[in-house]
C-alpha positions as CSV (number, residue, x, y, z in Angstrom):
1,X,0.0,0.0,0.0
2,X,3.1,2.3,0.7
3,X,3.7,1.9,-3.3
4,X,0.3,3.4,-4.0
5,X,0.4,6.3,-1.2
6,X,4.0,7.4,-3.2
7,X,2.0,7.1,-6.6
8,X,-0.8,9.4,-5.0
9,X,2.4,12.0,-4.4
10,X,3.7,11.7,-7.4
11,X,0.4,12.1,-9.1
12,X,0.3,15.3,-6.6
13,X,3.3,17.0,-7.6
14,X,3.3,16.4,-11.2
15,X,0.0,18.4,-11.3
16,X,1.1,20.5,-8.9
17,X,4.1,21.3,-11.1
18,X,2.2,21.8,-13.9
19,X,0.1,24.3,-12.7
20,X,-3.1,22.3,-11.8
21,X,-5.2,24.1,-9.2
22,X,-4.3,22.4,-5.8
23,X,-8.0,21.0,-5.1
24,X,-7.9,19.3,-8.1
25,X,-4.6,18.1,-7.6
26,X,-5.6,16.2,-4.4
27,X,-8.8,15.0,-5.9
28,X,-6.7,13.3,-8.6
29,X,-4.3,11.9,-5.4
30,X,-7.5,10.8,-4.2
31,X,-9.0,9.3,-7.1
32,X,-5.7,6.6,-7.1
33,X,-6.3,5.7,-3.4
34,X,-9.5,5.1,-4.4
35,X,-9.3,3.1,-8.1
36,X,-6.0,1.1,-7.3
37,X,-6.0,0.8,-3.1
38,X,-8.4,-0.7,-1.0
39,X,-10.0,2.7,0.8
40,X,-13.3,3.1,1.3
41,X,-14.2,6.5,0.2
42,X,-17.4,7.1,1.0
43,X,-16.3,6.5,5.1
44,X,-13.1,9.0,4.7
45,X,-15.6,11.9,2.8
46,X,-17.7,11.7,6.0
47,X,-15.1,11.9,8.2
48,X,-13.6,15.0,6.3
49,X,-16.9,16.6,6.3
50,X,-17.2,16.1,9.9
51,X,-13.8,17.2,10.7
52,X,-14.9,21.0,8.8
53,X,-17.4,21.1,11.7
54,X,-14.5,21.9,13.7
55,X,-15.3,25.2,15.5
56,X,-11.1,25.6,15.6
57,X,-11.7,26.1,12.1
58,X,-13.5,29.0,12.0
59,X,-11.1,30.9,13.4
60,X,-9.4,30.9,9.4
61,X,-12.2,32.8,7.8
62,X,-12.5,35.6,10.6
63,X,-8.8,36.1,10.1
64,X,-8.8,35.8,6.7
65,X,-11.4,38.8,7.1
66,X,-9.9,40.8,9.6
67,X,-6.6,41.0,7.3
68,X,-8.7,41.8,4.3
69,X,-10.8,44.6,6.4
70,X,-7.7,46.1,7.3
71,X,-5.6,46.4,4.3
72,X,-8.3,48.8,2.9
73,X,-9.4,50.6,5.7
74,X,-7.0,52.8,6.7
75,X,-5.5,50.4,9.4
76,X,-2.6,49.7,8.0
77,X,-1.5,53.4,7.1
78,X,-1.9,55.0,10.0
79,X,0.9,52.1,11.7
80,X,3.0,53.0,9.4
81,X,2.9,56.4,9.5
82,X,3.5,55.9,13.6
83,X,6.7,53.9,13.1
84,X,8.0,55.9,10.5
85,X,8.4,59.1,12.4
86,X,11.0,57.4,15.2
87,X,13.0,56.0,12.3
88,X,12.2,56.5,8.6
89,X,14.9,59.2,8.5
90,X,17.7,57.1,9.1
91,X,19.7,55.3,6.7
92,X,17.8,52.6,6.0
93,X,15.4,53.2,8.6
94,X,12.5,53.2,5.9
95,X,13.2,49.7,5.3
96,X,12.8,48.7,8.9
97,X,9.9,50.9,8.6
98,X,8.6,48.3,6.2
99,X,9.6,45.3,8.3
100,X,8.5,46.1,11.6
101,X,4.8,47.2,10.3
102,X,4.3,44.1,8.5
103,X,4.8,42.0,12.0
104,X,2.3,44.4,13.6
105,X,0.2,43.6,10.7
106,X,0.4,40.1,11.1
107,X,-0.1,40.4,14.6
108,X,-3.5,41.3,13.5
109,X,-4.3,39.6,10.8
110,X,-2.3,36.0,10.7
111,X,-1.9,35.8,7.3
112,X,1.3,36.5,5.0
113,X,-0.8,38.0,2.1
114,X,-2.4,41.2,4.4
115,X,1.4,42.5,4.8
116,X,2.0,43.0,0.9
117,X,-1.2,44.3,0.2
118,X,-1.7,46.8,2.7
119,X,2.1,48.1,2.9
120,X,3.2,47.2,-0.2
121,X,0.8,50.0,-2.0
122,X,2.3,52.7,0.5
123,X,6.1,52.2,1.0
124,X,7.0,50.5,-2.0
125,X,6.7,54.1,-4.2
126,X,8.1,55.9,-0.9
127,X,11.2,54.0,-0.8
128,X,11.7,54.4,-4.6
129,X,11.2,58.0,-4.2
130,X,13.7,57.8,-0.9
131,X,16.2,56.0,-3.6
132,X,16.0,52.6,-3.1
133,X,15.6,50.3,-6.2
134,X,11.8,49.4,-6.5
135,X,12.9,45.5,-7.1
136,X,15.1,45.5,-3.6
137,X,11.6,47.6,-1.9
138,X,9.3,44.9,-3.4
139,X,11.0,42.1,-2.4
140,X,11.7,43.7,1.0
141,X,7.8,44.6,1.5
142,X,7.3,40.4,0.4
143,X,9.9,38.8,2.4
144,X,8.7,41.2,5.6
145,X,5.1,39.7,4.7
146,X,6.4,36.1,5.9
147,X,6.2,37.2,9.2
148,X,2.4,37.3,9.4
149,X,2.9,33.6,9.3
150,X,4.7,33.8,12.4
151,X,3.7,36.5,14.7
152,X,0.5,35.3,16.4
153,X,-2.1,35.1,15.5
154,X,-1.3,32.4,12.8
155,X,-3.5,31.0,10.4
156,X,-1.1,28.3,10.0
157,X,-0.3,27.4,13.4
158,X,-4.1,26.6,13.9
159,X,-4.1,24.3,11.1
160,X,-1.2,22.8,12.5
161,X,-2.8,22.5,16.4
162,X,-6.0,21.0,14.9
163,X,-4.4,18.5,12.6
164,X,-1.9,17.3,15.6
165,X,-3.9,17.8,18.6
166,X,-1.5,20.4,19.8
167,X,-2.5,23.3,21.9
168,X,-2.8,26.1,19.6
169,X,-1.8,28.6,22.4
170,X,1.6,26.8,22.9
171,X,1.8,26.8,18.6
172,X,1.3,30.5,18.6
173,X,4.3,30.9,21.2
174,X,6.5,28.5,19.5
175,X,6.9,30.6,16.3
176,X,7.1,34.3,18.1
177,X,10.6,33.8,19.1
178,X,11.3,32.7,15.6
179,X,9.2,35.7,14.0
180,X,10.8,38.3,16.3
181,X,14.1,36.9,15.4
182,X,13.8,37.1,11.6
183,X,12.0,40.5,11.8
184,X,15.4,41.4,13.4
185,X,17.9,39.9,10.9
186,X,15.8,41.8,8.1
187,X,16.4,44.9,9.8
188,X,19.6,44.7,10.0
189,X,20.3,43.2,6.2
190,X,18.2,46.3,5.1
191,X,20.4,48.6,7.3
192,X,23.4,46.8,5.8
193,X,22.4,46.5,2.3
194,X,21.0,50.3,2.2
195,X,24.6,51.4,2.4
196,X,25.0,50.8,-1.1
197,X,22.1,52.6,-2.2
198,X,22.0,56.7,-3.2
199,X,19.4,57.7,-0.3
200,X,17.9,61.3,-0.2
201,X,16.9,61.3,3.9
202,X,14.6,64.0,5.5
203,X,15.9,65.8,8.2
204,X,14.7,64.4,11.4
205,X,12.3,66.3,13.7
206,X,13.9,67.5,17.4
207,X,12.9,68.9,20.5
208,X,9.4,70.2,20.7
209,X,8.6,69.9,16.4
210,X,9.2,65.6,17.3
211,X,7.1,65.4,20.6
212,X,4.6,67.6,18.8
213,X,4.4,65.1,15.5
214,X,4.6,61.6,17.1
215,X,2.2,62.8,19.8
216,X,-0.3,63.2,17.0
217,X,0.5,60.4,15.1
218,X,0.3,58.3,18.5
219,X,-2.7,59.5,18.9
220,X,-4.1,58.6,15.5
221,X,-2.3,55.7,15.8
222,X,-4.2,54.5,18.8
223,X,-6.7,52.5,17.4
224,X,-4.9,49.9,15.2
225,X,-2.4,49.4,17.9
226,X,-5.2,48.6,20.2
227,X,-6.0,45.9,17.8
228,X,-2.8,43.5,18.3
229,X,-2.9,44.2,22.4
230,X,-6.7,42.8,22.6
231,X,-6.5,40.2,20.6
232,X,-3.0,39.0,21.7
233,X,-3.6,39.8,25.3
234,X,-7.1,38.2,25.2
235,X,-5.5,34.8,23.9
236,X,-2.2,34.8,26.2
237,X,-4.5,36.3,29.0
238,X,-6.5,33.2,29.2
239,X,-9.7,35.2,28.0
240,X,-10.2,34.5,24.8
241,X,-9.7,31.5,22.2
242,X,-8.3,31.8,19.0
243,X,-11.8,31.5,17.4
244,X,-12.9,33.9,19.6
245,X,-10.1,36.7,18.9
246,X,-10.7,36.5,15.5
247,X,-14.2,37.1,16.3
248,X,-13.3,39.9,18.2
249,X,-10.8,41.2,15.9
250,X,-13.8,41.5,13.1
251,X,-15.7,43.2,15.2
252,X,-13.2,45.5,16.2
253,X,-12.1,46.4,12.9
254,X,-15.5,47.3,10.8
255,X,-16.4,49.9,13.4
256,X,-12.8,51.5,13.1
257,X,-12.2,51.4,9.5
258,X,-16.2,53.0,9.3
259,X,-15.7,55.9,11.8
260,X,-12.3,56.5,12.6
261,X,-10.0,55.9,9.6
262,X,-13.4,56.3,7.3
263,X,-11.0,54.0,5.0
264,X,-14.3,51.8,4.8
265,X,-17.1,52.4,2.7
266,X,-20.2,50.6,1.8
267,X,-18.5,49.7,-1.8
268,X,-15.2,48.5,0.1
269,X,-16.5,46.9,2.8
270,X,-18.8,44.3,0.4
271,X,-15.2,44.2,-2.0
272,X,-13.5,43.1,1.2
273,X,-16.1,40.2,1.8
274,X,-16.2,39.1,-1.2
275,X,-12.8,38.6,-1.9
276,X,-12.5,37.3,1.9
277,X,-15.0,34.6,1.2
278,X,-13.1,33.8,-2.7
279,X,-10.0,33.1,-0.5
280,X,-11.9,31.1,2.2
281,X,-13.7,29.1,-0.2
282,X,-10.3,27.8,-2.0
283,X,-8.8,27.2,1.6
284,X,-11.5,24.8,3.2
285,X,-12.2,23.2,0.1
286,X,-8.1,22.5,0.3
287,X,-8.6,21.6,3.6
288,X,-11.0,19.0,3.2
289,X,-9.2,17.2,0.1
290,X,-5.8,17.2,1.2
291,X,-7.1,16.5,5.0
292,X,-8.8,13.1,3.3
293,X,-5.6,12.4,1.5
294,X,-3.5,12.7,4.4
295,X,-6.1,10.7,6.7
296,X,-5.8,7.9,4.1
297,X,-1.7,7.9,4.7
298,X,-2.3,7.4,8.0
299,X,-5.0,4.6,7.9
300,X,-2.7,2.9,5.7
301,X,0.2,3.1,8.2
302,X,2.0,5.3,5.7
303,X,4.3,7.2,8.3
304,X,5.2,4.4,10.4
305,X,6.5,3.3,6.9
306,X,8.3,6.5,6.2
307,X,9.9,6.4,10.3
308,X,11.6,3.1,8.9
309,X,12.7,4.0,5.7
310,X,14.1,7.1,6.7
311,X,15.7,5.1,10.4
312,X,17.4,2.5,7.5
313,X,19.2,5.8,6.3
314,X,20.7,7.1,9.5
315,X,19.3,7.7,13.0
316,X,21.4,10.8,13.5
317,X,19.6,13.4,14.7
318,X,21.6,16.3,13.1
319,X,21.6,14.9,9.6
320,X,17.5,13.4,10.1
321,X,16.9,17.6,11.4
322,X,18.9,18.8,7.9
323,X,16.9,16.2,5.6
324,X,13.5,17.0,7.0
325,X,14.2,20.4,6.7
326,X,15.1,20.6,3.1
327,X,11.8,18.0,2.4
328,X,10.0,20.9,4.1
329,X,11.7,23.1,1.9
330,X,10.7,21.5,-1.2
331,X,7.3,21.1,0.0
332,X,7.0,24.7,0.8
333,X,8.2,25.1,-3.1
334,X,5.2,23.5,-4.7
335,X,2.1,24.1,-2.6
336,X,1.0,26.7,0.2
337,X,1.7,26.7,3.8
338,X,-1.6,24.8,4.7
339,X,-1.6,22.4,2.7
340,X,2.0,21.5,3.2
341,X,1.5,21.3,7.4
342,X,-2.0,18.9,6.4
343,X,-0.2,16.4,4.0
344,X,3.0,16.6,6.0
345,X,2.5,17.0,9.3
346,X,1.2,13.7,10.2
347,X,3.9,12.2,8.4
348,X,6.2,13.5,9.9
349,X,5.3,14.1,13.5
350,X,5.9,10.4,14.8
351,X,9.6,10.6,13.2
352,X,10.6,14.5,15.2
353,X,8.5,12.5,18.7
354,X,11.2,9.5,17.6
355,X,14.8,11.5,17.8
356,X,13.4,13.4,20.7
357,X,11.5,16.7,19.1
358,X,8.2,17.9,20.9
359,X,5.1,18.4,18.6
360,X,5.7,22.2,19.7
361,X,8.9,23.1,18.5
362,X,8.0,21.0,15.7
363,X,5.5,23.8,14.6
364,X,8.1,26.1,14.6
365,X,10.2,24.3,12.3
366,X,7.4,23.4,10.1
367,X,5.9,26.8,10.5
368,X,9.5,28.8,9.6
369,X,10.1,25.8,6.9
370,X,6.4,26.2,5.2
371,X,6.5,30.3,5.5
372,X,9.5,30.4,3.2
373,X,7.6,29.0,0.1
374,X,5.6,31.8,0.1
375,X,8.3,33.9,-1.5
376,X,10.0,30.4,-3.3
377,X,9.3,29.8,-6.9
378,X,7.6,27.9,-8.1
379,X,4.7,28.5,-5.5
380,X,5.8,31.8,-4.1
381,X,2.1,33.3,-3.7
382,X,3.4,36.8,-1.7
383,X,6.6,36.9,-4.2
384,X,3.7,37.2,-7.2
385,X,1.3,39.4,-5.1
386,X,4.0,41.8,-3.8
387,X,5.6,42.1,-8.2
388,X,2.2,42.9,-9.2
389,X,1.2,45.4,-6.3
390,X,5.1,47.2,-6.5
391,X,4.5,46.4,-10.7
392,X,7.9,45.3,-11.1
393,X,8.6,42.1,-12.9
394,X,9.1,38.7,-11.0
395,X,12.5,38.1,-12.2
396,X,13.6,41.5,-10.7
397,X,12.4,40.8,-7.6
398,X,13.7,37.2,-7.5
399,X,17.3,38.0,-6.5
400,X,16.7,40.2,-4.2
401,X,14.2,38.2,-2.4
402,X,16.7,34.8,-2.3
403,X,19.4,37.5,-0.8
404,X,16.9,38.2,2.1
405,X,16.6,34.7,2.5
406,X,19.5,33.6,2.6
407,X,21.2,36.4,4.9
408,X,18.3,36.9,7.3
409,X,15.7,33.9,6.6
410,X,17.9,30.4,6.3
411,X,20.0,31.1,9.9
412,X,16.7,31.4,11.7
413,X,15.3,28.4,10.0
414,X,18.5,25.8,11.6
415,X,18.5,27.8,14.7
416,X,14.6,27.0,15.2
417,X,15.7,23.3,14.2
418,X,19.0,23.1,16.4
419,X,18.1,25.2,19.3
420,X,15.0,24.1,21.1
421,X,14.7,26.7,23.5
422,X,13.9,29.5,20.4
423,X,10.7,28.4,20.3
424,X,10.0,26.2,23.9
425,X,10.8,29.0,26.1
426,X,7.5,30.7,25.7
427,X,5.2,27.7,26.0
428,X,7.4,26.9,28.6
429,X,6.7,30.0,30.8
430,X,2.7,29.7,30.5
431,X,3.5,26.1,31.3
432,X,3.6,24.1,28.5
């Protein structure tokens, strides 16, 4: 039965490859379960149908429309303005600018595709106009948008809790340390790498002029930033769920982007949920394919396979931690982040529990792993958004990108892996 599971893959990533959209893709790995295994199919549809009941899972569309609400309601711009009066007039500082607003973003929103589309409109001519290449600003704008994979709230790391019956609470600590950490080493790659470029700075604001500006953009600021420190506080404080903070952060948003920002209007508001429940749509419908597929691994003792195939290799733990994490890396190349954590995940959950990794800091790795093929070709979904919003070509943006991700992305990736305590020390303190 293993023989037929690898078929089922391959038949996955050849239409994967080719361009197939990914529902189809795991009906077709489906359909040779089905036709050439043994599975019942009929017994696995129900169970995927009952597994959408989840109410975990509803936490994916209120996010999904929380991020959406945001990036046209004013939200977004008036963070950005904030951060950009401490220090958008250093060298480079416009850059960090960019970085440090996408992780409040995703702070809000949990997904990777709010970051691009509600900074990149705003910085990416700034920084051009500052004198930064638009290609570098792009891809700096794209890369920066991994981190709403990471910050908590995480659409990802919810999938991940439900599929392993993990705490999602101890998931969402397990990849801050790694998102703060890679929001850092972007800051200071885009400090290093701005040397090089001719930048025309503004004279910075002092004494009374500076208290007098940030004052008023604190205090039109005030708002959005509320938005992270409720729903972040509600979830760590114990208060709220995850379900229930995106919820919450709905609710919160509408009335602000209405009356405060007045970003929202009747017209953008209906845009936003429509194109909120377009994106939800595809991502259930995802779910519950490539949920049955991997369900059908696992009845078919698929994984406990793979543990033994990969033990007959080596049963060193440094070269298993390198091999899984350039499999995760490949994976991340052809499909999204949720589907890679679904198929994948149970996989490859009883091998880390094997050489001694815990479920948590295994959703780190996969998290920081699976993040990174948003901006890797072929898949590379913020990479294409964040070209077409900064209307540069991809194959500008391309280098850039793969320099940010190899100078301040790949380090954090075999820390996460090698050091354990980068992403356990959180859990650890709200006793997990």
């Amino acid at each position: 039965m293993v023989e037929i599971a690898l078929l089922a893959v391959l038949v996955l990533v050849v239409l994967l490859t080719l361009g197939v959209p990914l529902p189809y893709c795991f009906g077709a790995g489906l359909m040779v379960m089905y036709f050439i295994g043994d599975v019942v199919m009929k017994g696995n549809m129900l169970w995927g149908f009952q597994q959408l009941g989840n109410p975990v899972l509803l936490a994916i569309p209120l996010f999904v429309l929380a991020g959406t609400i945001m990036s046209v309601s004013g939200i977004a711009a008036s963070l950005l303005n904030f951060v950009n009066i401490f220090i958008g007039h250093l060298r480079g500082g416009l850059g960090v600018v960019a970085t440090v607003s996408c992780a409040l973003i995703g702070a809000i929103s949990g997904s990777g595709l709010t970051g691009v589309a509600a900074i990149g409109p705003l910085l990416i001519p700034e920084m051009e106009k500052q004198g930064y290449p638009r290609e570098y600003a792009t891809a700096l704008i794209a890369n920066a948008s991994l981190l709403g994979l990471l910050i908590p709230p995480s659409v990802t790391m919810i999938v991940y809790g439900w599929v392993t019956d993990t705490s999602i609470l101890a998931c969402f600590l397990a990849t801050l340390g790694p998102g703060l950490l890679i929001m850092t080493s972007f800051s200071v790659v885009n400090i290093r790498m701005a040397r090089k470029f001719p930048l025309q700075l503004n004279e910075p604001l002092k004494g009374r002029a500076f208290v007098a500006e940030a004052t008023g953009r604190g205090l039109k600021a005030t708002p959005a930033l509320l938005m992270p420190v409720i729903i972040l506080g509600g979830i760590y404080g114990g208060i709220m769920t995850p379900t229930e903070a995106a919820a919450v952060a709905v609710i919160y948003a509408v009335p602000v982007g209405f009356l405060i920002y007045r970003g929202l209007s009747l017209k953008t508001f209906l845009g936003a949920g429509r194109e909120a429940a377009t994106s939800v749509g595809a991502i259930m419908l995802m779910i519950l394919f490539s949920m049955i597929l991997s369900q059908m691994f696992v009845l078919e003792s698929v994984p406990q396979a793979l543990v033994q195939a990969i033990f007959s290799i080596t049963e060193n733990k440094t070269i298993l931690l390198i091999l899984i994490n350039i499999l995760l890396f490949l994976v991340g190349m052809v499909v999204n982040d949720v589907t890679a954590i679904i198929l994948i995940a149970p996989l490859l959950l009883p091998l880390m529990q094997a050489i001694g990794v815990s479920p948590i800091q295994f959703a780190a790795i996969m998290g920081v792993n699976t993040a990174m093929g948003g901006v890797t070709p072929p898949y590379a979904s913020i990479l294409y958004l964040g070209a077409r919003i900064g209307r540069v070509p991809v194959t500008k943006v391309i280098r850039p990108a793969m320099t940010l991700i190899l100078l301040g992305y790949l380090p954090v990736v075999f820390l996460t892996s090698f050091w354990p305590d980068l992403s356990l020390w959180l859990p650890r303190v709200f006793g997990y």
